[in-house]
N, C-alpha and C positions, 0 to 999 in steps of 0.2 A: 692547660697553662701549667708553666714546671713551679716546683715546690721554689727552686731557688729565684725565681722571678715575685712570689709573692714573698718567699723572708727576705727580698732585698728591700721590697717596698718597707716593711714593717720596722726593719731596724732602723731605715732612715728615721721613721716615725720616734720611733726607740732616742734614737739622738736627737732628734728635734725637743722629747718629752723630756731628756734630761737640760737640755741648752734649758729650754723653760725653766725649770724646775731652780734654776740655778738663778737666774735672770731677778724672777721674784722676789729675790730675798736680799739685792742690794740694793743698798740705799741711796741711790740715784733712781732707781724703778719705783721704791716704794715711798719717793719724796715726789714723783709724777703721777699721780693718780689716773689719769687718764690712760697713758701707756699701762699703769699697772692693772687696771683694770680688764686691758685690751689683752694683756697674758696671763690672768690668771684667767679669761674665759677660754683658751685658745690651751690651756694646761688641763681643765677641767673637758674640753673636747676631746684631747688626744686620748686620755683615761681610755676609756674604753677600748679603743684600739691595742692600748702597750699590754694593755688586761686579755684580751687574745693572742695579741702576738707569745707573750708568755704561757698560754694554753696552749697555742701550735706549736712552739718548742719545744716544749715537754710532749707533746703526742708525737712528732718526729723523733724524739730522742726515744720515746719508747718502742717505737716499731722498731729501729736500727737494733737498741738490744736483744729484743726477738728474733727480728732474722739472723744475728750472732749466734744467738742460741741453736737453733734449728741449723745453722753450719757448721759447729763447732759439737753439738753434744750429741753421743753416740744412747745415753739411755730413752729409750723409748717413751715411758712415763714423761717424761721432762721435755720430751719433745713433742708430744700431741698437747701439753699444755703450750709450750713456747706456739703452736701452730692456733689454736684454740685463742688465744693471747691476741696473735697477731691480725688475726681476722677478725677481732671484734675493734682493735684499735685499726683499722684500717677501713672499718665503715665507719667511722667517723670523720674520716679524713675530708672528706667530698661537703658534707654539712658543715664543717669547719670554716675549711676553705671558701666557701659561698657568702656566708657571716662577713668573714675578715671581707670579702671581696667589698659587699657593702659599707663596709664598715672602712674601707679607705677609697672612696666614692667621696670626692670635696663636695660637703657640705654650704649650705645658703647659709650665711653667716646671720642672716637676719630670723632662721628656723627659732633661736634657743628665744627671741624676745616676746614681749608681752602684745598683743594685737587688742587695734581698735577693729571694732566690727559697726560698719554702718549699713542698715537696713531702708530700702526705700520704696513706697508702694509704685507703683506702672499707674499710669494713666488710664485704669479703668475706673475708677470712681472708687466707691465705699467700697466694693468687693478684692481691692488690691490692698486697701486700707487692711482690711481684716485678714487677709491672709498676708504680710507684713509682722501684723500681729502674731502670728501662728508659729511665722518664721522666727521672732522672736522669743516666743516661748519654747522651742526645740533648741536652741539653741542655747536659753537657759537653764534648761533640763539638761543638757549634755554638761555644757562648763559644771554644773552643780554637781553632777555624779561623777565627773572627773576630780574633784575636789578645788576649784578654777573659781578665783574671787570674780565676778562681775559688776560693774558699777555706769551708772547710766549717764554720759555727758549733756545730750539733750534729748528731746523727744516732744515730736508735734504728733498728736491724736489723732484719729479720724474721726468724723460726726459721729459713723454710727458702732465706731468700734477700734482698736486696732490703731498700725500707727501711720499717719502719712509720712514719717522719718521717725527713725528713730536711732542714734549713736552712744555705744557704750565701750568700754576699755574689760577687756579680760587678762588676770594677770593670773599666774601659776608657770610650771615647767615646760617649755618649749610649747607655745600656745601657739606662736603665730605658723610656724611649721606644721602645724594639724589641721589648724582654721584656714589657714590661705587655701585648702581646695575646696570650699566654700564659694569665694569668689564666683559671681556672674552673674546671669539672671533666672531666678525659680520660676517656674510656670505652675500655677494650680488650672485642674480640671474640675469643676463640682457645680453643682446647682445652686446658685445665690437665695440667702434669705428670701430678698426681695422679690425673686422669680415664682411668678403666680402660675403657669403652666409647666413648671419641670425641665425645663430648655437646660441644658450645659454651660457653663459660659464657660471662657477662658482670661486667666488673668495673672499680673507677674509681677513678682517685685524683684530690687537686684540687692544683692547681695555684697559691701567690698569690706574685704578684711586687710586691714594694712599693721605694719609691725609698727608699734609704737617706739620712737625715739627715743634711744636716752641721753639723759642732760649732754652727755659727752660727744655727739653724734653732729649736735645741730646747736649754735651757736646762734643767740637770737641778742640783737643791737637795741635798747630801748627807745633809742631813737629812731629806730625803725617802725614802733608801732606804735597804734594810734588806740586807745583803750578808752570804751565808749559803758555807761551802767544806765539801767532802764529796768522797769516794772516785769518780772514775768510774767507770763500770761499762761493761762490755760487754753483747752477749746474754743475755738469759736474769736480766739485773741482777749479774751477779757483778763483785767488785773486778778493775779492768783496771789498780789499782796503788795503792799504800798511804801515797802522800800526799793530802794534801788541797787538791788542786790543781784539782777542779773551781768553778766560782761559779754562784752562785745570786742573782737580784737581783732583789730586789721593790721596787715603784714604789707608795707605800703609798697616796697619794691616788687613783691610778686602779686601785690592786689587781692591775697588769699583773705579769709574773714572766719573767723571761726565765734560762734556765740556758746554760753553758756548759761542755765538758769536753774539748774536740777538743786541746787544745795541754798539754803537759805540764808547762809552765809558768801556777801562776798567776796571775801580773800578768798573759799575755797571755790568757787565758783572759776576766780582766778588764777587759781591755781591750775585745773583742770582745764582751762580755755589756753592756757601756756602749752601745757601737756600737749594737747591736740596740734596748735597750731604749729608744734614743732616737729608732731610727730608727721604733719602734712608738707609741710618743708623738707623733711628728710624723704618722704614717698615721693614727694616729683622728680629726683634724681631716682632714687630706686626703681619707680617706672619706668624710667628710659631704661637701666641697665634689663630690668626682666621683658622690654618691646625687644628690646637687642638680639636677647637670649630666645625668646620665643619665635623670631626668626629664620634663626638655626636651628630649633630643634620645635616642629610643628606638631609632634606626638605632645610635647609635655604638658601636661595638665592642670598646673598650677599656675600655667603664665599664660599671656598672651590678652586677649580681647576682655574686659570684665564684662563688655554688652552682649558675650556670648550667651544663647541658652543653654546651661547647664544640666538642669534638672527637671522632670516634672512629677505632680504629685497628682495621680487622679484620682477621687474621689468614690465614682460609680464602681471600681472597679480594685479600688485599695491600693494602688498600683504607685510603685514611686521609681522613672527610670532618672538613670544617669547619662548621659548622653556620649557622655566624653568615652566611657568604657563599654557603653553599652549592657549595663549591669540594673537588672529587674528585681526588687523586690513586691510582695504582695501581702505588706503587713503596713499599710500607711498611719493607722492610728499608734503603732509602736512606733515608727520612723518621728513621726509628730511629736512625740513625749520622750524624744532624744535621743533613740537608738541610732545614731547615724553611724557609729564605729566600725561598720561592714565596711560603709562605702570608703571612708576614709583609708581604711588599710588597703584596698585592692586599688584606690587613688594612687597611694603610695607605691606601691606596690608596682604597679604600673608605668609608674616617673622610674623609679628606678632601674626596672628592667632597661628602660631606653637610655639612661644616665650612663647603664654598664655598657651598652654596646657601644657610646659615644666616646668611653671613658677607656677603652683598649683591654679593659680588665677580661672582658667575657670571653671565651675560647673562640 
């Protein structure tokens, strides 16, 4: 791919990053919050881009002096350096170039937001219950080591462990673009508590991570919903206290329901049952747009079916594969307590490579 094909790409970016930049700061944008908001995220995106484009110009500008050098200067000394020079700036060029390539690859605009993560055990009984549990414990282990606030909207128990549901909101730096290849259904392989003779079972819980809405995104009518408070309960359904501090919020034109009972207050209870149910009104449109995409493009791994089997984790054997990539590791107790940032980057990694062949940039 020629040099001048990619600085044409970049300086468009280059002028798009100044149109922004400009945009911002009048006060018909900064009296629309919504729009303003919508450019200063889409200014804080380009950064990075206009931040190598101004690397690749100065490493083009410096090789052009060097080959000057080397055509122009007759002293020797001055010219094994200008040669010396040239060759170190010019293996750079290739790693450069590959960067910027990704790096002007259009982005999922929902990548930079905050993700609901809901876990749900399979219809194996207790043993789907508990590894549910599992799932959400790696997954707390990960957000906590990434420095990723976590907060739990609901969560129904299992008898003997673990959770038969359980949904929480992770907020920090581009969450949902890390966790969405999360998304599908985990499989564990391992010998249940309850198994008297050693036998293997198998058993799955699914996994869906959606980008949480913000206020600006999803427009909610109060006369659209119907807001219901009742006792929460613990295991087994029994009162866990005798106000009426749980909410219940129905979404009447789409018949969506989202409840809430985690916080013992309930304005906040309601607050967070608002959260949800807008951020699930904004994913029924966003599902259709990533069925659409996952269509056309049957490699990418972030979209498509969430009833897929994604991952399994087997026990006897330590073993944790990925399916989509085909990528094996053999440390399941570390994978367990959070280490999942292998899989994630060759996840990624992987979309991308197919993004670039789709995207015209790749040679």
């Amino acid at each position: 791919m020629s040099e001048n094909f990619i600085m044409d790409k970049l300086e468009g970016v280059q002028k798009r990053f100044e149109e922004v930049g400009e945009l911002i700061t009048q006060p018909d944008i900064l009296s629309d919050m919504k729009r303003y908001v919508k450019l200063n995220k889409e200014y804080k995106e380009l950064l990075p881009i206009v931040d190598a484009y101004k690397e690749y110009k100065i490493l083009l500008s410096n090789i052009n002096d060097a080959r000057n050098i080397l055509s122009t200067e007759k002293d020797d000394d001055m010219r094994e350096m200008a040669k010396s020079e040239l060759d170190e700036l010019q293996s750079k060029v290739e790693p450069l170039e590959e960067k910027v390539k990704f790096l002007l690859l259009p982005t999922d605009p929902e990548d930079t937001k905050n993700a609901v993560v809901e876990i749900r055990a399979g219809s194996d009984g207790d043993e789907a219950s508990i590894f549910a549990g599992d799932l959400y414990r790696m997954y707390s282990k990960y957000c906590e080591n990434r420095g990723w606030k976590t907060e739990t909207t609901s969560a129904t128990e299992g008898t003997v462990g673990g959770y038969k549901e359980i949904i929480f909101t992770v907020n920090g730096d581009g969450v949902y673009g890390i966790l969405k290849y999360e998304s599908g259904v985990h499989r564990v392989q391992r010998v249940p508590q309850t198994e008297t003779q050693g036998r293997v079972h198998t058993s799955a819980a699914s996994v869906a991570v959606l980008p949480e809405a913000d206020e600006f995104d999803v427009e909610l009518r109060q006369e659209d919903i119907r807001k219901d408070t009742y006792c929460s309960s613990g295991p087994g359904g029994q009162s866990v206290n005798t106000t009426y501090s749980a909410i219940r919020l129905t979404h009447i034109p789409s018949g969506l329901v989202v409840t809430c009972q985690d916080e013992k207050s309930q304005l906040k209870n309601l607050d967070k049952a608002m959260k949800e149910l807008r951020t699930r009104l904004y994913n029924l449109e966003y599902q259709k747009r990533m069925d659409t995409l996952a269509a056309k493009r049957k490699t990418m791994v972030s979209t498509g079916d969430r009833s897929a089997k994604i991952r399994t984790y087997n026990y006897p054997q330590a073993r944790v594969t990925d399916h989509r990539i085909n990528f094996t590791v053999y440390n399941l107790p570390t994978i367990l307590d959070g280490a999942i940032q292998e899989f994630i980057d060759k996840l990624q990694m992987e979309e991308n490579i197919q993004r670039l062949k789709d995207s015209g940039l790749k040679d």
